[in-house]
MARFIVO-269984 format. One record per residue: residue in one letter; x, y, z of N, C-alpha, C in turn. Coordinates in Angstrom, 3 decimals, padded with zeros to 6 digits. Each point is the difference from the previous one (the first is absolute). Example, Ala and Ser with C-alpha at 12.3 -4.5 7.8 and 13.67 -1.06 7.14 Angstrom:
2
node res=a n.x=013.190 n.y=-005.690 n.z=007.800 ca.x=-000.890 ca.y=001.190 ca.z=000.000 c.x=000.900 c.y=001.200 c.z=000.000
node res=s n.x=-000.350 n.y=001.050 n.z=-000.720 ca.x=000.820 ca.y=001.190 ca.z=000.060 c.x=-000.770 c.y=001.090 c.z=000.730
This chain:
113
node res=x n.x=031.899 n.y=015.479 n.z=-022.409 ca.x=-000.989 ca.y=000.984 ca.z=000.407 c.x=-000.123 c.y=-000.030 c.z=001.524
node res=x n.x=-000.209 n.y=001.235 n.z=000.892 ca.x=-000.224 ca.y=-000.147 ca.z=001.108 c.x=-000.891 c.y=000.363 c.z=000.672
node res=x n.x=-000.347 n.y=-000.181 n.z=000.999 ca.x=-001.425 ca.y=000.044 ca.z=000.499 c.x=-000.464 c.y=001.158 c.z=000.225
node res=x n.x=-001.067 n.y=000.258 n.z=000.728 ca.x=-000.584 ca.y=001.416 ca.z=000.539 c.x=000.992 c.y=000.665 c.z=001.411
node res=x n.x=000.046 n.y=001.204 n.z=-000.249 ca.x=000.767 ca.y=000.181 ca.z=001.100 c.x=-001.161 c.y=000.140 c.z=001.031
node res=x n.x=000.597 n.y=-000.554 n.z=001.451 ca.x=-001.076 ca.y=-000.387 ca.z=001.142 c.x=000.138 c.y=001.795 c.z=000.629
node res=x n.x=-000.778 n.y=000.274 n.z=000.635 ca.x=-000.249 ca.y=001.020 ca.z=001.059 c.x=000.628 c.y=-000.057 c.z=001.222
node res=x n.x=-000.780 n.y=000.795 n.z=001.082 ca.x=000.775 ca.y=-000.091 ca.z=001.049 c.x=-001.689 c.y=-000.572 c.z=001.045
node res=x n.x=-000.606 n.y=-000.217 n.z=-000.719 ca.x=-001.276 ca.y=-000.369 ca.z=000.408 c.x=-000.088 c.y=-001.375 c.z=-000.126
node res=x n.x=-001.033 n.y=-000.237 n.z=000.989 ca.x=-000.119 ca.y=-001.903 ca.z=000.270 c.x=-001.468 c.y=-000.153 c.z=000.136
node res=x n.x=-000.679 n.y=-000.884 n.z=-000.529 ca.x=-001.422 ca.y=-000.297 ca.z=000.828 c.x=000.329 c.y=-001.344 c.z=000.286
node res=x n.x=-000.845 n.y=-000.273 n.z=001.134 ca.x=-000.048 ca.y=-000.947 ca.z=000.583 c.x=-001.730 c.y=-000.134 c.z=-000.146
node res=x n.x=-000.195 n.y=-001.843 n.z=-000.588 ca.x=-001.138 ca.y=-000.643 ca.z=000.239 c.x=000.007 c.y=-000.959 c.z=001.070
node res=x n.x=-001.188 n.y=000.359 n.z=000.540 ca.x=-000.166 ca.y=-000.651 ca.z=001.562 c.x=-001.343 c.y=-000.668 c.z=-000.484
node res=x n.x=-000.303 n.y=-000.977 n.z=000.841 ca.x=-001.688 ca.y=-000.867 ca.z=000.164 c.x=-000.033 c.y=000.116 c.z=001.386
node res=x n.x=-001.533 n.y=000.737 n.z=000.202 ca.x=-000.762 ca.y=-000.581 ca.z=001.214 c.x=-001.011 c.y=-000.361 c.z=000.473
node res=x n.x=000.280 n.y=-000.889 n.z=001.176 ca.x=-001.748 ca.y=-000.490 ca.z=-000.159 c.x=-001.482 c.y=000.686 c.z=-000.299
node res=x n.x=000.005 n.y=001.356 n.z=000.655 ca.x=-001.006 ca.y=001.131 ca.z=-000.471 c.x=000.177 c.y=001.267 c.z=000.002
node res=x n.x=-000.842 n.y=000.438 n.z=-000.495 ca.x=000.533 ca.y=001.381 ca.z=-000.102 c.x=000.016 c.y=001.185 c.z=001.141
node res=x n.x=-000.708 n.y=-000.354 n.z=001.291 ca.x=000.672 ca.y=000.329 ca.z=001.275 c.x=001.064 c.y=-000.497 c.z=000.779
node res=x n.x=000.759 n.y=-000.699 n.z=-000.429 ca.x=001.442 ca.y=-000.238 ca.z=000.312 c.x=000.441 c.y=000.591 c.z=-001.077
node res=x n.x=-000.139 n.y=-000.043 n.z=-001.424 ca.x=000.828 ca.y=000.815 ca.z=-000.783 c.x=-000.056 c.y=001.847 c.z=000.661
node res=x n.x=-000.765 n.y=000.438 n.z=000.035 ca.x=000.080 ca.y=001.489 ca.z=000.805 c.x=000.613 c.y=000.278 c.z=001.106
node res=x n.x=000.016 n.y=-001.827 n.z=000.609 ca.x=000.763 ca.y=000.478 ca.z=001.766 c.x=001.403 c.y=-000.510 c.z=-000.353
node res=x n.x=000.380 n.y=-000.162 n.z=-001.454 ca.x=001.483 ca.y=-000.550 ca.z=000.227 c.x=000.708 c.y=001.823 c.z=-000.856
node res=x n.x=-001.107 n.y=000.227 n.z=-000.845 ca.x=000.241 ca.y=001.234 ca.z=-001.011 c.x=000.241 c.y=001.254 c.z=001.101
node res=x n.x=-001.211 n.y=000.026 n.z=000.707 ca.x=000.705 ca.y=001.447 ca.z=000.827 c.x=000.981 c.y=000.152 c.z=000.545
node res=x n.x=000.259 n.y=-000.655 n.z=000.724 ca.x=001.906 ca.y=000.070 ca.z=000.547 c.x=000.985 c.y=000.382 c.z=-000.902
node res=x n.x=-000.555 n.y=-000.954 n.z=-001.043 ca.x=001.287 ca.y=000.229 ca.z=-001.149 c.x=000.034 c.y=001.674 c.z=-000.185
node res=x n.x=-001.335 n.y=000.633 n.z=-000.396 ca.x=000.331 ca.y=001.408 ca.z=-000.338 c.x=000.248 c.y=000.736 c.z=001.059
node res=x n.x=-000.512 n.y=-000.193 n.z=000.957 ca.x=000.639 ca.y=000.477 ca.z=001.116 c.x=001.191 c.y=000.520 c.z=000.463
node res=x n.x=000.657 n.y=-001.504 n.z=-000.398 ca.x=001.751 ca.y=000.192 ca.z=000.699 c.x=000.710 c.y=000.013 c.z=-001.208
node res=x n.x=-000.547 n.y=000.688 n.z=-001.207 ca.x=000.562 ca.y=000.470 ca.z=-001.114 c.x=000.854 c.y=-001.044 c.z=-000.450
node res=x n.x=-000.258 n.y=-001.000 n.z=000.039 ca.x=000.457 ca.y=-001.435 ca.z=-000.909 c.x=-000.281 c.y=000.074 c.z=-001.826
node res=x n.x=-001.676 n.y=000.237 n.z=000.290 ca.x=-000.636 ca.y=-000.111 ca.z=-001.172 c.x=-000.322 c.y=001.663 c.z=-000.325
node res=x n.x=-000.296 n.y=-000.003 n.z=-000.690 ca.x=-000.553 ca.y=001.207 ca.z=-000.885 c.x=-001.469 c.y=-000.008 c.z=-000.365
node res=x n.x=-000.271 n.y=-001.375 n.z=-000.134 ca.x=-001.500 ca.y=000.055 ca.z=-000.392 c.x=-000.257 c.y=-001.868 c.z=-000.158
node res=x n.x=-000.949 n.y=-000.403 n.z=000.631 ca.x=-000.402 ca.y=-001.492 ca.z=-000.218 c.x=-001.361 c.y=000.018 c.z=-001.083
node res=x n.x=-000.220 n.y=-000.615 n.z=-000.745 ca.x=-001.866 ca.y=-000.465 ca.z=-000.523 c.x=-000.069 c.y=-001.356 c.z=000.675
node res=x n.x=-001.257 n.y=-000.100 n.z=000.861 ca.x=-000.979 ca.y=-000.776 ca.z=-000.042 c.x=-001.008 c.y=-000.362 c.z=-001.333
node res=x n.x=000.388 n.y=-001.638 n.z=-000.431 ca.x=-000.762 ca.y=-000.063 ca.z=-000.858 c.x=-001.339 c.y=-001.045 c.z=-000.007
node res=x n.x=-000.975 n.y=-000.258 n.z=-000.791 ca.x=-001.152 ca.y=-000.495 ca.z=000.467 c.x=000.447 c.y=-001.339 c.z=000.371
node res=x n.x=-000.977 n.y=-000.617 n.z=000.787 ca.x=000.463 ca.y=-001.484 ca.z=000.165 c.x=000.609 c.y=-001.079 c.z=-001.101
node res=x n.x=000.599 n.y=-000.783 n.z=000.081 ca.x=000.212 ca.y=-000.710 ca.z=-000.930 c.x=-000.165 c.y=-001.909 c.z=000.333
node res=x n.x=-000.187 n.y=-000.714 n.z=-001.253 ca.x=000.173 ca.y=-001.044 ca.z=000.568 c.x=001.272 c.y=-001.217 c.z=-000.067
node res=x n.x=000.891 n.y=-000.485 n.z=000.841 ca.x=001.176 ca.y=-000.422 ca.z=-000.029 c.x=000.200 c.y=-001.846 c.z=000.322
node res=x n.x=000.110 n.y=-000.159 n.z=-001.203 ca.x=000.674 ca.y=-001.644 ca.z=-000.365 c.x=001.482 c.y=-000.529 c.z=000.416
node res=x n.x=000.112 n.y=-000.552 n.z=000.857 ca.x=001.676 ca.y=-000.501 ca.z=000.013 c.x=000.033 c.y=-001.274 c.z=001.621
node res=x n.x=001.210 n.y=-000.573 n.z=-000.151 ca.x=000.140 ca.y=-001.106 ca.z=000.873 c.x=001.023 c.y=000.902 c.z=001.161
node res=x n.x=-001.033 n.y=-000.948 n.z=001.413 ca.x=000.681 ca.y=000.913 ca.z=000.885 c.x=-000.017 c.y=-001.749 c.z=000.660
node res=x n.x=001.046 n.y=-000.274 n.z=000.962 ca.x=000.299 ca.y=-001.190 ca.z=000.834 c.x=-000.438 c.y=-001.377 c.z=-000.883
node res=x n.x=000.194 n.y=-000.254 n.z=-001.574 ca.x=-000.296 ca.y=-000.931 ca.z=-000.177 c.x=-001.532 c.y=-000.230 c.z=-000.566
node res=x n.x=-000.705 n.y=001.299 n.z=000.236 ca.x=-001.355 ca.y=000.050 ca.z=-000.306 c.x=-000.505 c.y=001.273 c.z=-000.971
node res=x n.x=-000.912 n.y=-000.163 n.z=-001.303 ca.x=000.201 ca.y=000.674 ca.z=-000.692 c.x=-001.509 c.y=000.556 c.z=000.224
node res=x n.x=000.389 n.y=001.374 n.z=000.685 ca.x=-001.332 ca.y=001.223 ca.z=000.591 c.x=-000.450 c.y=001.074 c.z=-001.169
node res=x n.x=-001.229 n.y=000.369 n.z=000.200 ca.x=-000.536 ca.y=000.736 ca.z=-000.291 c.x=-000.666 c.y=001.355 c.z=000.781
node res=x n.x=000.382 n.y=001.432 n.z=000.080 ca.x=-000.804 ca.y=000.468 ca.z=000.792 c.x=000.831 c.y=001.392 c.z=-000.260
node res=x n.x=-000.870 n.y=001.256 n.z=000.309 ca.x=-000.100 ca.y=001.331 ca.z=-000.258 c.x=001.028 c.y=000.825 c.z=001.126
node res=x n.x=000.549 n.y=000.736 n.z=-001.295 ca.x=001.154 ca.y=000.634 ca.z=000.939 c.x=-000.239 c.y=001.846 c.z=-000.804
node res=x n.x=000.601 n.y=000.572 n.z=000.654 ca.x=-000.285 ca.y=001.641 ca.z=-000.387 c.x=002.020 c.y=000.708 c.z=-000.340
node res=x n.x=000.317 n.y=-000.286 n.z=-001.508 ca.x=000.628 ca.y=000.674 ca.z=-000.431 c.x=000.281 c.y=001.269 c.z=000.357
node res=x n.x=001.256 n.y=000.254 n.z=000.026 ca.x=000.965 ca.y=001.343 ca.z=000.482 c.x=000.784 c.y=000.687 c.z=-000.794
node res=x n.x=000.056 n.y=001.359 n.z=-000.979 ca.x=001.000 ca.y=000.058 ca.z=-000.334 c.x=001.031 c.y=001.505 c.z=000.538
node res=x n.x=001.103 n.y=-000.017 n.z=000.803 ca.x=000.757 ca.y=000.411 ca.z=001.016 c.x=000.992 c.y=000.924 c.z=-001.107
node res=x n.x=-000.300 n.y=001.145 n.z=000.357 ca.x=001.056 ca.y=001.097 ca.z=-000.894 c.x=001.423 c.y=000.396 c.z=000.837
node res=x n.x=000.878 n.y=-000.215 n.z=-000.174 ca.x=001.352 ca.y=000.533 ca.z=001.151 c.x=000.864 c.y=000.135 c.z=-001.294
node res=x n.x=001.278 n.y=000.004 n.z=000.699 ca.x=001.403 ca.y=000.291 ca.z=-000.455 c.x=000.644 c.y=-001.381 c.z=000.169
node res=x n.x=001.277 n.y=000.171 n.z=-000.726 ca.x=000.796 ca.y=-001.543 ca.z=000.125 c.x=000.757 c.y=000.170 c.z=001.178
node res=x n.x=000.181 n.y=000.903 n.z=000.765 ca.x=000.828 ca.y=000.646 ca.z=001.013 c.x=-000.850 c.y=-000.375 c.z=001.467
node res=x n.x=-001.832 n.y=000.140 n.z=-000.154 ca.x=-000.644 ca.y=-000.670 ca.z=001.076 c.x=-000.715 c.y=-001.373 c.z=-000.182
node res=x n.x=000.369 n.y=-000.599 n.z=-001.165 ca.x=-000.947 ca.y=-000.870 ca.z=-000.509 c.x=000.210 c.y=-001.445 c.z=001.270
node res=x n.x=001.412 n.y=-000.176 n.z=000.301 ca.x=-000.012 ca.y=-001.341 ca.z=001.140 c.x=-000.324 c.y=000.734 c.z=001.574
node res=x n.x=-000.060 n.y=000.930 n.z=000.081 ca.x=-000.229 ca.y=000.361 ca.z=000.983 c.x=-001.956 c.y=000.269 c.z=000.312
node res=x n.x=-000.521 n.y=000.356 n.z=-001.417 ca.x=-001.254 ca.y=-000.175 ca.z=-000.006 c.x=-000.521 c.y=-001.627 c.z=000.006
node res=x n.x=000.881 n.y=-000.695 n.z=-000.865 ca.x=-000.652 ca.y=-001.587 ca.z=000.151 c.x=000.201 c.y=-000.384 c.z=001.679
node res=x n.x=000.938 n.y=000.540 n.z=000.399 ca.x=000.273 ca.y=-000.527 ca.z=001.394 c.x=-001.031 c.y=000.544 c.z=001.000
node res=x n.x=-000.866 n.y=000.598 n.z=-000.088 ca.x=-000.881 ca.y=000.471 ca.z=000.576 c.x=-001.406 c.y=000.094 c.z=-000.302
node res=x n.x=000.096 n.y=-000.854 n.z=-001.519 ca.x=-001.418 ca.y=-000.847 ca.z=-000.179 c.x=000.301 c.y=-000.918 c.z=000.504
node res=x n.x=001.190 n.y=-000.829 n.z=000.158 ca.x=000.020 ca.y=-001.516 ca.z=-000.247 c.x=-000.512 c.y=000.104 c.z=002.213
node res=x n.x=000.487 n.y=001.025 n.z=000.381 ca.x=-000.375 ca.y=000.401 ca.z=001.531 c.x=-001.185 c.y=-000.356 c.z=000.255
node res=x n.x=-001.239 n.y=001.325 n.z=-000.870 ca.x=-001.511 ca.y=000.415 ca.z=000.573 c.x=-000.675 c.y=-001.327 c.z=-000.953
node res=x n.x=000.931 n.y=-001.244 n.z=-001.054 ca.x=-001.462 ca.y=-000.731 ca.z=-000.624 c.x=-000.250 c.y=-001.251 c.z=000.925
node res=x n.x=-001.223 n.y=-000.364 n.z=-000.246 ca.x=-000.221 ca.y=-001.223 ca.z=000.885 c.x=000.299 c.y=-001.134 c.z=-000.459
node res=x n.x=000.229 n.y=-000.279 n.z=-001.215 ca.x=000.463 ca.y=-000.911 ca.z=-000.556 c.x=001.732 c.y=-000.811 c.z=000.053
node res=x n.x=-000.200 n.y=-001.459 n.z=000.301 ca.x=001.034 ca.y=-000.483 ca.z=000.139 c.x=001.397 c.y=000.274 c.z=-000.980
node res=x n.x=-000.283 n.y=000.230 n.z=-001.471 ca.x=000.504 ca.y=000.334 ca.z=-000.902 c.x=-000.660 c.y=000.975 c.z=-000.851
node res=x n.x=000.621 n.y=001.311 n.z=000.454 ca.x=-000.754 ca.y=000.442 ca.z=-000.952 c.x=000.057 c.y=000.713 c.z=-001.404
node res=x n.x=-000.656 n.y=000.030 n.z=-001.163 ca.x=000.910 ca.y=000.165 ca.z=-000.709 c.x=000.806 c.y=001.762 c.z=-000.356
node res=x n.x=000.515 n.y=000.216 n.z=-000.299 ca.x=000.570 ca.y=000.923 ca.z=-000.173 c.x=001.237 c.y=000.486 c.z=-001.123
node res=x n.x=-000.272 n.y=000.555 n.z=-000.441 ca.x=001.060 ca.y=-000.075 ca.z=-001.905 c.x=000.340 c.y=000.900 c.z=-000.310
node res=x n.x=000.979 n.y=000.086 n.z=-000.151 ca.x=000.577 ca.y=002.046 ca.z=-000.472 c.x=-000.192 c.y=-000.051 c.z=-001.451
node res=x n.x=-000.431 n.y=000.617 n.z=-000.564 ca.x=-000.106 ca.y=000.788 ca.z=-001.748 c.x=000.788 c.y=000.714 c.z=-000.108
node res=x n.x=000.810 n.y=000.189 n.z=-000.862 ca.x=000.780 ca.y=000.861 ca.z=-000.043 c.x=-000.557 c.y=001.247 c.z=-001.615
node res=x n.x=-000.125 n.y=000.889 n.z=000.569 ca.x=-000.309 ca.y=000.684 ca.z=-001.230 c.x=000.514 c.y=001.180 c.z=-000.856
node res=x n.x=-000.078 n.y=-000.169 n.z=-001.179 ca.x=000.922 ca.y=000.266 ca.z=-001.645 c.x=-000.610 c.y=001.552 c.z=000.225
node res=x n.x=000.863 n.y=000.691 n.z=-000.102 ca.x=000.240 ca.y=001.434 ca.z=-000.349 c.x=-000.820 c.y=000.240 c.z=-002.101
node res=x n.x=000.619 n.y=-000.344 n.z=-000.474 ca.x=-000.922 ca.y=-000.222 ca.z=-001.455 c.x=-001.666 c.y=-000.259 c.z=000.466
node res=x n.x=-000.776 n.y=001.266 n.z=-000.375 ca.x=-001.724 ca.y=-000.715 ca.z=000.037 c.x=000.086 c.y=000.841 c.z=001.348
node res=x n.x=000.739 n.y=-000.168 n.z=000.727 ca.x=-000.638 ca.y=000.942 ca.z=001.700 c.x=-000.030 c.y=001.163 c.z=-000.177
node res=x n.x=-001.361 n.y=000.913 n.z=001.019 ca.x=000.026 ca.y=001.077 ca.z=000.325 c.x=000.958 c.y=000.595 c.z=001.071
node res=x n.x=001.024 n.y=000.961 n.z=-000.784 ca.x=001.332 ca.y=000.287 ca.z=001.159 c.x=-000.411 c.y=001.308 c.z=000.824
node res=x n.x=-001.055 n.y=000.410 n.z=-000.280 ca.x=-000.459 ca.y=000.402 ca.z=001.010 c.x=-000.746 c.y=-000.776 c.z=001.372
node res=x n.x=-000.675 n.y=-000.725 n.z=-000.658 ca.x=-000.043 ca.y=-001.598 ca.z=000.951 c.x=000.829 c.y=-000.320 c.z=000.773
node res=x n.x=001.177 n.y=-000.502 n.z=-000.328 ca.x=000.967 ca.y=-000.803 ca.z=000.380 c.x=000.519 c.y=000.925 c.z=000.803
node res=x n.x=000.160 n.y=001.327 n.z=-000.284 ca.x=000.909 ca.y=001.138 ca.z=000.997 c.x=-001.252 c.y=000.449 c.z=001.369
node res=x n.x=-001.344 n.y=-000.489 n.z=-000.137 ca.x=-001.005 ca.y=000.326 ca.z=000.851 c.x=000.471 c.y=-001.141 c.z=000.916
node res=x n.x=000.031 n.y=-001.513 n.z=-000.278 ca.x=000.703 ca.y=-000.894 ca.z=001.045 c.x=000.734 c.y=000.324 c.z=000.705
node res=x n.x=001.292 n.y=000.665 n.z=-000.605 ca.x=001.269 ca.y=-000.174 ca.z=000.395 c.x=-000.128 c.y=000.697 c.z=001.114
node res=x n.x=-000.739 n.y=001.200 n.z=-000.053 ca.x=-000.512 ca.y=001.124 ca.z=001.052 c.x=-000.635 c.y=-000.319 c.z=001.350
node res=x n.x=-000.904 n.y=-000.954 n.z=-001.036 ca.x=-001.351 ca.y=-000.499 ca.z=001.810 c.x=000.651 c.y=-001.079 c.z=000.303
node res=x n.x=001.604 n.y=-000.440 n.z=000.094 ca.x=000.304 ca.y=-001.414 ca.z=000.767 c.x=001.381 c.y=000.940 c.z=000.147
node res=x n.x=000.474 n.y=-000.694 n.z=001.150 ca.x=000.465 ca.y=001.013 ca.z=001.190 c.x=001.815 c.y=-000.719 c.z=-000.477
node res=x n.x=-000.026 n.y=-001.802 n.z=-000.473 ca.x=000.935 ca.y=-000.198 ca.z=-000.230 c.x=001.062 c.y=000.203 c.z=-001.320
């Protein structure tokens, strides 16, 4: 059996520290037609070991609509505007089965790559 066939669409999940850096990293993106569309989502709270030390503390979820065609060129220009030493950043790749292809053809449109 084989899998879902993928799209030509990518999201990318990003974390940031708040949600005014998430807006000042998001506008550029639509701007310079990278992205198509970012959500800012409500704060969240984030568990994990950073230098040996295992932190706790609130970061503001991203989820980044593009193409697979701008998707490293959009991470390359979060990984630019975030303040974070590492930050995270993850491509999704998403299944044509279940999507709106009118959706997916609205991306393809508002990102320039």
């Amino acid at each position: 059996m084989s899998g879902p066939e993928l799209s030509e669409i990518v999201f990318l999940y990003v974390t940031a520290p708040n949600s005014e850096t998430a807006a000042r990293i998001a506008r550029p993106l639509v701007e310079e037609k990278l992205v198509a569309c970012v959500n800012i989502h409500a704060e969240m709270r984030s568990v994990y070991e950073w230098e040996g030390q295992v932190e706790i503390g609130l970061e503001t979820p991203m989820l980044v609509k593009t193409t697979h065609a701008a998707a490293g060129a959009a991470r390359d220009r979060i990984i630019a505007l975030h303040p974070y030493d590492e930050p995270c950043v993850v491509a999704l790749p998403v299944a044509e089965t279940g999507s709106s292809r009118s959706f997916l053809d609205w991306i393809k449109q508002a990102t320039s790559a």
